[in-house]
Backbone as CSV, one residue per row, in Angstrom:
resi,resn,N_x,N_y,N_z,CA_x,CA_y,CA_z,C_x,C_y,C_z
1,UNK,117.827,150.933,-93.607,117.679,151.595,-92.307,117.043,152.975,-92.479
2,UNK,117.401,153.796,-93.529,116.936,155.184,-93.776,115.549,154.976,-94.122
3,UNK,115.041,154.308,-95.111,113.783,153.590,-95.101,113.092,153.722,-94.359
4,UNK,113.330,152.703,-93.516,112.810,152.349,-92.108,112.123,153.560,-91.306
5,UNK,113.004,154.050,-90.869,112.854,155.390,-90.344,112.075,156.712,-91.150
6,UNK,112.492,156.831,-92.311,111.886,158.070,-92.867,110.482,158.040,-93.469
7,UNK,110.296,156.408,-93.809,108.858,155.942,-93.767,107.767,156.859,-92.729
8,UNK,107.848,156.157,-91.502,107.116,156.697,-90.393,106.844,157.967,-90.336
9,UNK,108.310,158.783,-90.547,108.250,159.941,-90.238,107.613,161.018,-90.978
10,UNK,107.164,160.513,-92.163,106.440,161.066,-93.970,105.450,160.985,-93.496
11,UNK,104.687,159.557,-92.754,103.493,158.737,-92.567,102.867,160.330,-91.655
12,UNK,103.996,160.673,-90.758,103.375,161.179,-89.295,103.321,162.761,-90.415
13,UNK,104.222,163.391,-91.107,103.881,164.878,-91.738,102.709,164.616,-92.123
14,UNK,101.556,163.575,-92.577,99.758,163.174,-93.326,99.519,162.825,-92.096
15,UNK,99.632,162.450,-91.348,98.864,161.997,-90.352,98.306,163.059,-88.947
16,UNK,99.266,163.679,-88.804,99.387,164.551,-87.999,98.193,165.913,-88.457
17,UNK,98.874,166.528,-89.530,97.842,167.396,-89.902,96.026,167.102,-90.413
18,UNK,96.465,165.924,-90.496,95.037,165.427,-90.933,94.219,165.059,-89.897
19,UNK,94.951,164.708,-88.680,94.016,164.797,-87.801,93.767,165.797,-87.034
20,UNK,94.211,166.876,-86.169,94.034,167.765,-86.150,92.817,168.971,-87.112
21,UNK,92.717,168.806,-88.524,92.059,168.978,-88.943,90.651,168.766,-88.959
22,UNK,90.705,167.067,-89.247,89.196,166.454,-88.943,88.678,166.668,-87.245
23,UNK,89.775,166.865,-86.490,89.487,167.030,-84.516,88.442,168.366,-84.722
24,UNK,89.190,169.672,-85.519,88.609,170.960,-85.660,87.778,171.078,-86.144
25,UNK,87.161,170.572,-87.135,86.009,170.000,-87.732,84.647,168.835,-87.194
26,UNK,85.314,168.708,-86.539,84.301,167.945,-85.301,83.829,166.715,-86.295
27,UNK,84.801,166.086,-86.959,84.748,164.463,-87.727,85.343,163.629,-86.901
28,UNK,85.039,163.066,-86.005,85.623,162.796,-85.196,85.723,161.278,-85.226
29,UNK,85.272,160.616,-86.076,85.341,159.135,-86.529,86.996,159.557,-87.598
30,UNK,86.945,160.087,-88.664,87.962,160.661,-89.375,89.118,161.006,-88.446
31,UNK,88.871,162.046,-87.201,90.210,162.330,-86.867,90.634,161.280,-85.994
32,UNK,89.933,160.526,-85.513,90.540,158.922,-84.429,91.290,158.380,-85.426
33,UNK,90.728,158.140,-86.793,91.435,157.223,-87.636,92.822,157.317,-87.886
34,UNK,93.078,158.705,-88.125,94.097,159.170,-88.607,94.715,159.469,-87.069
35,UNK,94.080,159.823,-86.312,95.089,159.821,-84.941,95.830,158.389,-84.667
36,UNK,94.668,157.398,-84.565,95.859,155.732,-84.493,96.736,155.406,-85.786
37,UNK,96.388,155.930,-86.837,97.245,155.509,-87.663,98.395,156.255,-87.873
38,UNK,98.920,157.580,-87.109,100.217,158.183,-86.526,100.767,157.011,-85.698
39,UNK,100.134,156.806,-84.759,100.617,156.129,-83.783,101.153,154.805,-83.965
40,UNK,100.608,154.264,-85.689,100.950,152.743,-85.947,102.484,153.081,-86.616
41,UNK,102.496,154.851,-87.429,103.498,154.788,-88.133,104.981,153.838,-87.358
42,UNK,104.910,154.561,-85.790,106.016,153.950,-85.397,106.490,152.433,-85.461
43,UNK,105.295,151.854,-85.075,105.200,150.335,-85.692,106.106,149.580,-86.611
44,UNK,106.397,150.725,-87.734,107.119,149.918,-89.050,108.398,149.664,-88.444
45,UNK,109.221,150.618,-88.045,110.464,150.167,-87.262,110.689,148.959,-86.163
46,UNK,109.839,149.059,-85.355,109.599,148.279,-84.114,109.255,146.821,-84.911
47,UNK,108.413,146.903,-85.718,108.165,145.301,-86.640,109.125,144.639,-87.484
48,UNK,109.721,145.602,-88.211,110.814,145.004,-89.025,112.294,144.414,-87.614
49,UNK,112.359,145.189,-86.691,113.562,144.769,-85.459,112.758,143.226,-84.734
50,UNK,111.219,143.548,-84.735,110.876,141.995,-84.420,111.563,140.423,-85.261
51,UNK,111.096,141.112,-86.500,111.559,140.044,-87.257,112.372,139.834,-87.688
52,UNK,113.258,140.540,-87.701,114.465,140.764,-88.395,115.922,140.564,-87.365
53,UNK,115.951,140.845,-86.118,116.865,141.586,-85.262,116.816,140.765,-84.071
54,UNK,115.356,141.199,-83.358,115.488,140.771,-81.922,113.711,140.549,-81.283
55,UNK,113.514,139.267,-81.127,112.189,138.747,-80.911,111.674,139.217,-79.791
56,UNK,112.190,139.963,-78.968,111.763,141.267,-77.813,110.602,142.337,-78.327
57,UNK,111.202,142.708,-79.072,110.680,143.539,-79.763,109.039,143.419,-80.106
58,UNK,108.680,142.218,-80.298,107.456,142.066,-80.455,106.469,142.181,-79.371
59,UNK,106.978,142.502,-77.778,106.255,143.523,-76.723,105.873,145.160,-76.979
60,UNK,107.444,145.576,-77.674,106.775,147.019,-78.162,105.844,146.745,-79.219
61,UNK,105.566,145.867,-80.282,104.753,145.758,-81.327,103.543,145.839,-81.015
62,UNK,103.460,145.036,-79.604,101.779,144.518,-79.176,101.852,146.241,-78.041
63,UNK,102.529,146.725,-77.675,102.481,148.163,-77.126,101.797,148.863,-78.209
64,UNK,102.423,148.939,-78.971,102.437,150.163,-79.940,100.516,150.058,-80.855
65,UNK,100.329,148.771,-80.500,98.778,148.281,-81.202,98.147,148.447,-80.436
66,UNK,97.875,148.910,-79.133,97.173,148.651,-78.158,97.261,150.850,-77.981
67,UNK,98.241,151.069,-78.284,98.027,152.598,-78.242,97.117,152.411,-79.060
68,UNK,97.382,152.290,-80.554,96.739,152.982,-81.443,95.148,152.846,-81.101
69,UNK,94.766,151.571,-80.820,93.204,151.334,-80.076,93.117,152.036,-79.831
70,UNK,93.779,152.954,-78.380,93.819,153.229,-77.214,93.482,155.262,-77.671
71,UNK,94.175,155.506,-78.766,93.849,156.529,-79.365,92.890,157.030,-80.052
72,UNK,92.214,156.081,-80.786,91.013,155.476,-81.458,89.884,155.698,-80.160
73,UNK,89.656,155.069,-79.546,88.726,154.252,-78.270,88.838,155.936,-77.484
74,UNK,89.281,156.608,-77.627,89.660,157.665,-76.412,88.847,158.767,-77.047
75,UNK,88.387,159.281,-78.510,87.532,159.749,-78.769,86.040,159.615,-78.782
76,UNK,86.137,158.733,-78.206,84.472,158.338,-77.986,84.349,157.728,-76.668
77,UNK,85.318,156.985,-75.959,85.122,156.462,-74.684,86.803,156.681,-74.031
78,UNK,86.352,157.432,-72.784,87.397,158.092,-72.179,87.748,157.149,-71.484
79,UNK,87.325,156.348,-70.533,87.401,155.230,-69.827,88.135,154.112,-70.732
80,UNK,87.627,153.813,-71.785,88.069,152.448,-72.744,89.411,153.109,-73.285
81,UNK,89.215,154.176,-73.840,90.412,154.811,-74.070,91.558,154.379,-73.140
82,UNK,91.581,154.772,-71.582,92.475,154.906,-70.962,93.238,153.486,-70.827
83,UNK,92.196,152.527,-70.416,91.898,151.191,-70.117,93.473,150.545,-70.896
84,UNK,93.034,151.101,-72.292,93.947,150.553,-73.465,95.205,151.202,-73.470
85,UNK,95.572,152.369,-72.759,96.448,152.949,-72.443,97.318,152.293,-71.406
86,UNK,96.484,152.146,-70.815,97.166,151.094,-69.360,97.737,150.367,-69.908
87,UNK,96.883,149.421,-70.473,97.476,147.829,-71.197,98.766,148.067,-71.820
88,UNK,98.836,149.304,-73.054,100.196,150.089,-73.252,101.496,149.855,-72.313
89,UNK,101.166,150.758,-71.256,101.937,150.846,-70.505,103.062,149.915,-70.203
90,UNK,101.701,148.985,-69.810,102.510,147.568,-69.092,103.020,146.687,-70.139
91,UNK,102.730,146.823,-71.685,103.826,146.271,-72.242,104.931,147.114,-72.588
92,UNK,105.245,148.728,-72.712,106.213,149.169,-72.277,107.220,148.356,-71.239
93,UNK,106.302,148.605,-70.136,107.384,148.210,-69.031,108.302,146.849,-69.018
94,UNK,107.388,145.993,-69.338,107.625,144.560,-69.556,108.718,144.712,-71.004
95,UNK,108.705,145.887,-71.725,109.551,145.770,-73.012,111.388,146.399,-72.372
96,UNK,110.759,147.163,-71.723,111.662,147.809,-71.155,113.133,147.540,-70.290
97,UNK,112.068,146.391,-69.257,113.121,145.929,-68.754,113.879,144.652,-69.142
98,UNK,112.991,143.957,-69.883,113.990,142.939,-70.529,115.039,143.519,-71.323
99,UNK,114.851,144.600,-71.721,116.419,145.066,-72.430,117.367,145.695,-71.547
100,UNK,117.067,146.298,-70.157,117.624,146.984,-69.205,116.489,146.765,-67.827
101,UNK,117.630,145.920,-67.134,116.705,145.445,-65.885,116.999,146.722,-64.692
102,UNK,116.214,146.147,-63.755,115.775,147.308,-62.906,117.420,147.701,-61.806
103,UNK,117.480,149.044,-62.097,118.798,149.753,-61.863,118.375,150.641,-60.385
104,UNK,119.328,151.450,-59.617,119.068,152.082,-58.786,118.460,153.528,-59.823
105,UNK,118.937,153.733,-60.978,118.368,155.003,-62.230,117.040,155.000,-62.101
106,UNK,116.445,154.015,-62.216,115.098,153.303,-62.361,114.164,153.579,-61.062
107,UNK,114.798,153.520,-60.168,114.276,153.410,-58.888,114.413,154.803,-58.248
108,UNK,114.964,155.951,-58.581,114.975,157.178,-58.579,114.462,157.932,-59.300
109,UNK,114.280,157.734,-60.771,113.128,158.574,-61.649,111.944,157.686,-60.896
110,UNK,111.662,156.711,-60.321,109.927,156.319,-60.199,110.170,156.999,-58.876
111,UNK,110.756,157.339,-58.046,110.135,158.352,-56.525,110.184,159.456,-57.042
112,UNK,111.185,160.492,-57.900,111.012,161.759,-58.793,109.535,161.944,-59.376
113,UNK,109.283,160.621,-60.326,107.939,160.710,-61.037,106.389,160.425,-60.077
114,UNK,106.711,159.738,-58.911,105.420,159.828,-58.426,105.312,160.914,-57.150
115,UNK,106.532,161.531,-57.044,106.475,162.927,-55.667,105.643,163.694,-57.221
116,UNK,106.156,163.977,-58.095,105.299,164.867,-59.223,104.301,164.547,-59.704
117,UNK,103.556,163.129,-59.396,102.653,163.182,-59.318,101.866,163.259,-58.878
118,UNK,101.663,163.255,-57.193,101.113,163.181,-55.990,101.309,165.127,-55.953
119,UNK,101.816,165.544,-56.194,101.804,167.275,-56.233,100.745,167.974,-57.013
120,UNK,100.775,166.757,-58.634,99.843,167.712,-59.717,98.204,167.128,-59.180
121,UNK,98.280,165.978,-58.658,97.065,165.728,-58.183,96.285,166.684,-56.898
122,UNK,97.287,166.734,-55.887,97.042,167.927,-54.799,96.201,169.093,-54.745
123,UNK,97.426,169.216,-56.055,97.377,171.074,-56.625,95.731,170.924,-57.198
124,UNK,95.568,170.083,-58.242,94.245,170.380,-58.755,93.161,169.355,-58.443
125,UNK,92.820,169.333,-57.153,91.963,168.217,-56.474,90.483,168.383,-56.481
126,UNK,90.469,169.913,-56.415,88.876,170.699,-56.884,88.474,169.858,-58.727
127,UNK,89.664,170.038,-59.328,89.171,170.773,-60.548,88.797,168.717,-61.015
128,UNK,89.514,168.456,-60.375,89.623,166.836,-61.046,88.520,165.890,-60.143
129,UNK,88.137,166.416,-58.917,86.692,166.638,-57.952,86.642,165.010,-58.198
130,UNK,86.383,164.235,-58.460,85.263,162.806,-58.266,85.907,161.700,-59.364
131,UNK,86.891,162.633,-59.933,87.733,161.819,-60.611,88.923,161.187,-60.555
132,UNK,89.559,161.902,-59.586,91.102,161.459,-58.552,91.355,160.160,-58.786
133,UNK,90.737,159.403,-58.301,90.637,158.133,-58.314,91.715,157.177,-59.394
134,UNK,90.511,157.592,-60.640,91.315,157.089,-62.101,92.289,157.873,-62.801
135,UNK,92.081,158.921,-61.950,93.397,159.870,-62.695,94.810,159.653,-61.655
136,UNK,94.584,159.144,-60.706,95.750,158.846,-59.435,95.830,157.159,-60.007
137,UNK,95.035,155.949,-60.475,95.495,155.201,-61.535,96.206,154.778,-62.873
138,UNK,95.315,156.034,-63.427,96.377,155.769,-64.434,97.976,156.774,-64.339
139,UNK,97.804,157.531,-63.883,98.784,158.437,-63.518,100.523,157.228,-62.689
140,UNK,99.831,156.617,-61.712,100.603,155.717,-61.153,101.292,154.524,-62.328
141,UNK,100.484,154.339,-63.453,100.909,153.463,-64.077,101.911,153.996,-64.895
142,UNK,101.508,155.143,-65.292,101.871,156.191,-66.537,103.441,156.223,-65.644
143,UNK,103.576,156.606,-64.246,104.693,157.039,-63.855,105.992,155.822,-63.943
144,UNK,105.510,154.597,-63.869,106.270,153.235,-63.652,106.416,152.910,-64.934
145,UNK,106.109,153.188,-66.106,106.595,153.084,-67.792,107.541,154.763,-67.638
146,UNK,107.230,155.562,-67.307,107.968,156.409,-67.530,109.373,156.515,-66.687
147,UNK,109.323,155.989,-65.623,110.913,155.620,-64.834,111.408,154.821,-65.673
148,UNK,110.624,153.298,-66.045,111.292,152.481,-66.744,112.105,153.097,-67.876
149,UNK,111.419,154.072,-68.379,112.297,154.156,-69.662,113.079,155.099,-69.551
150,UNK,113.127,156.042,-68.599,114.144,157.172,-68.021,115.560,156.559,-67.321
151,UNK,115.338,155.632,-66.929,116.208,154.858,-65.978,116.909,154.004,-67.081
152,UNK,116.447,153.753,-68.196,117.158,153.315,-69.244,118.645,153.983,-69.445
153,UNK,118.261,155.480,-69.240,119.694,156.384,-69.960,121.229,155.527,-68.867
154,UNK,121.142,154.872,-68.227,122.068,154.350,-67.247,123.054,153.601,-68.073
155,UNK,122.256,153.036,-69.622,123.112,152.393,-70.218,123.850,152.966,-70.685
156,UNK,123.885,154.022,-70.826,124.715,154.522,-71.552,124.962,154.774,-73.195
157,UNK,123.928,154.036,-73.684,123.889,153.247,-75.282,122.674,154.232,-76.014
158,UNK,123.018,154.501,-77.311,122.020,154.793,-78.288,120.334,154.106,-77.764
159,UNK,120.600,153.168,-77.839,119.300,152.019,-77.488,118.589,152.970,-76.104
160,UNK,119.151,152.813,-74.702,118.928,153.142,-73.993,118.384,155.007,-74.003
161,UNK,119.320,155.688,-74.439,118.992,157.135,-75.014,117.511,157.788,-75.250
162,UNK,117.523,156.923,-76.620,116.203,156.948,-76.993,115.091,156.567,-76.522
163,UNK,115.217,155.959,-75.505,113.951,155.252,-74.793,114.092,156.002,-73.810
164,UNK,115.004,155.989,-73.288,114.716,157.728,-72.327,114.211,158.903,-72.640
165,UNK,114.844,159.316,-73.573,114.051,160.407,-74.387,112.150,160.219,-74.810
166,UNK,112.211,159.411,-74.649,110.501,158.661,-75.603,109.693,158.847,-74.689
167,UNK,109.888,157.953,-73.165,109.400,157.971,-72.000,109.386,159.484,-71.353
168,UNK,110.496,160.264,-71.327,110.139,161.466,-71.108,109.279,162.462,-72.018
169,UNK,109.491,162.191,-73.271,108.435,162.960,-73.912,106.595,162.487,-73.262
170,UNK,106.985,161.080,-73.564,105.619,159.971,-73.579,104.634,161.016,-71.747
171,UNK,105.933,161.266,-70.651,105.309,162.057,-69.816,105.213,163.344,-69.730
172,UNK,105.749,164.005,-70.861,105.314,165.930,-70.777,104.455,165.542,-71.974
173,UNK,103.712,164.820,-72.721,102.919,164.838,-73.871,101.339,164.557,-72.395
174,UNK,101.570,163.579,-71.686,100.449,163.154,-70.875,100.282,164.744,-69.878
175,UNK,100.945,165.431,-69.407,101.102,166.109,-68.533,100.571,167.149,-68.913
176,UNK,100.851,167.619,-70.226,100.164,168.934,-70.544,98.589,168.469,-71.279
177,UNK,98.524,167.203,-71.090,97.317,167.031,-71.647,96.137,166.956,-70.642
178,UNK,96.491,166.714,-69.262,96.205,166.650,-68.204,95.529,168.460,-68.055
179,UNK,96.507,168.869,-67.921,96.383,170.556,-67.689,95.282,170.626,-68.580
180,UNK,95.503,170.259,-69.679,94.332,171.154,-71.297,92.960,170.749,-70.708
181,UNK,92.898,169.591,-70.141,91.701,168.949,-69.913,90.910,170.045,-68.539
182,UNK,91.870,170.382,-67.719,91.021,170.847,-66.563,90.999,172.496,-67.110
183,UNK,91.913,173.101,-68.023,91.927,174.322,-67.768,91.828,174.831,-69.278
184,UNK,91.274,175.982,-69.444,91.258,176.365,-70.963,92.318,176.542,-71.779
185,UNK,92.510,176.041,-72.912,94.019,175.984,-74.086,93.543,176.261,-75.171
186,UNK,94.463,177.258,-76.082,94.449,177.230,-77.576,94.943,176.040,-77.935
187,UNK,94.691,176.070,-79.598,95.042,175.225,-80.626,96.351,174.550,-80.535
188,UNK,97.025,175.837,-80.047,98.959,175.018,-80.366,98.970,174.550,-79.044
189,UNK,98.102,174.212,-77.835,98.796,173.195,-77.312,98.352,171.764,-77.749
190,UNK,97.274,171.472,-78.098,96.621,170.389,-78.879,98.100,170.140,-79.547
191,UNK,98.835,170.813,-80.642,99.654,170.389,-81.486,101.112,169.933,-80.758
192,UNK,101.156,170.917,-79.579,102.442,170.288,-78.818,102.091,169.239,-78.385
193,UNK,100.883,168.498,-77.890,100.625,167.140,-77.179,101.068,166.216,-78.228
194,UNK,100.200,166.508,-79.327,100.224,165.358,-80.144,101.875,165.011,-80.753
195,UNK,102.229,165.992,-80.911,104.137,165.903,-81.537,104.827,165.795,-80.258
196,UNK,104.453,165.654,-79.284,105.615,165.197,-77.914,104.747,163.702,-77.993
197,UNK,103.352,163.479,-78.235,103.461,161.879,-77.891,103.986,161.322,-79.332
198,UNK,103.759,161.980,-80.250,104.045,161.263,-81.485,105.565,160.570,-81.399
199,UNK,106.240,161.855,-81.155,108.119,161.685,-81.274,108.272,160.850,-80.107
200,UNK,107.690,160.760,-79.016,107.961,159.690,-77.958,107.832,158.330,-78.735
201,UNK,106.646,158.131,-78.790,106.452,156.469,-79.869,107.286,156.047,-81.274
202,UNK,107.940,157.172,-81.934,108.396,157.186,-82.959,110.481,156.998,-82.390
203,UNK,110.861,157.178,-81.299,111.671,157.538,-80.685,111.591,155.596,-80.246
204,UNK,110.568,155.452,-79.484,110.868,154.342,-78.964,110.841,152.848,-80.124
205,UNK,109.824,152.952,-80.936,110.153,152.585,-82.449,111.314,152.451,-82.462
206,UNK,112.024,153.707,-83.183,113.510,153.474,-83.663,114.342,152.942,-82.939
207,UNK,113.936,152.984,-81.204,115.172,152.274,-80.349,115.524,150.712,-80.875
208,UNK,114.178,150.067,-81.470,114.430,149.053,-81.459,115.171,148.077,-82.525
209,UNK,115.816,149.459,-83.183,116.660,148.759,-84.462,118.159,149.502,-84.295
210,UNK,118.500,149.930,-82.862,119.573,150.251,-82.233,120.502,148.816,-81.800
């Protein structure tokens, strides 16, 4: 079990800085690589609970592969990027609720999460101008994986915890990335995005050997 876990988490101390690095350096074939292959670290947990534990699990597996694309694909195509993000999503959700079906918890973080999203869209409608559209898409999707897994904490359980925790990171990692995009940011927020989505995926990983 320690294995399991401390694997990933070694994987993400090389992975992390290395991409960031090659991003600053403008290698940007180099830093995708190493950006999806953070994102697979979580994988090792989530794969061994497939096979080992609980055949569910193999929705977060095909989640967690479809990020890493999705991370990959997003440095060169913003659109394909997202696309694959979506696809994400919805095996989140679909992972989600087969372990914890849909609660009144569930159904109160998704009106919480889309009044906050219908606000950040409002607020910056100039700056996001002709793009609303796909950003009020994926945003809507982003919000219905992120109830799902907030609405989890109802269980009460380790399992549930962590997938709350993941999903909420998974939406302040998207949120401030949102901001960076329309408005000017130093370096350390780049590094807070990437370690709030990292520990979200690495979080939801480990749920699955709870």
């Amino acid at each position: 079990m320690a294995m399991i876990v401390g694997a990933p988490m070694l994987c993400l101390l090389v992975c992390l800085p290395l991409f960031m690095h090659y991003k600053r350096s403008l290698r940007i074939r180099l830093a995708s690589l190493y950006k999806a292959t953070g994102t697979l670290c979580a994988l090792i947990p989530a794969l061994v609970a497939a096979i080992r534990l609980d055949p569910r699990c193999y929705i977060c597996v095909a989640a967690l592969l479809l990020y890493a694309v999705a991370d990959y694909a997003l440095e060169f195509r913003t659109f394909l990027g997202a696309g694959f993000f979506i696809a994400g999503h919805v095996c989140y959700i679909a992972f989600f609720l087969q372990l914890f079906p849909v609660s009144v918890a569930h159904l109160v973080c998704l009106v919480m999460l889309f009044a906050v999203l219908v606000f950040v869209l409002y607020k910056n409608r100039k700056e996001i101008g002709k793009q609303l559209l796909p950003f009020a898409v994926y945003g809507g999707v982003l919000c219905m994986m992120a109830s799902c897994a907030v609405g989890c904490i109802s269980s009460f359980t380790l399992k549930g915890i962590l997938i709350a925790v993941g999903g909420s990171l998974f939406f302040i990692s998207d949120y401030i990335l949102l901001h960076r995009a329309l408005y000017p940011a130093g370096i350390g927020v780049s590094w807070i995005i990437m370690i709030t989505y990292y520990s979200a995926q690495l979080l939801v990983g480990i749920s699955c050997l709870v």
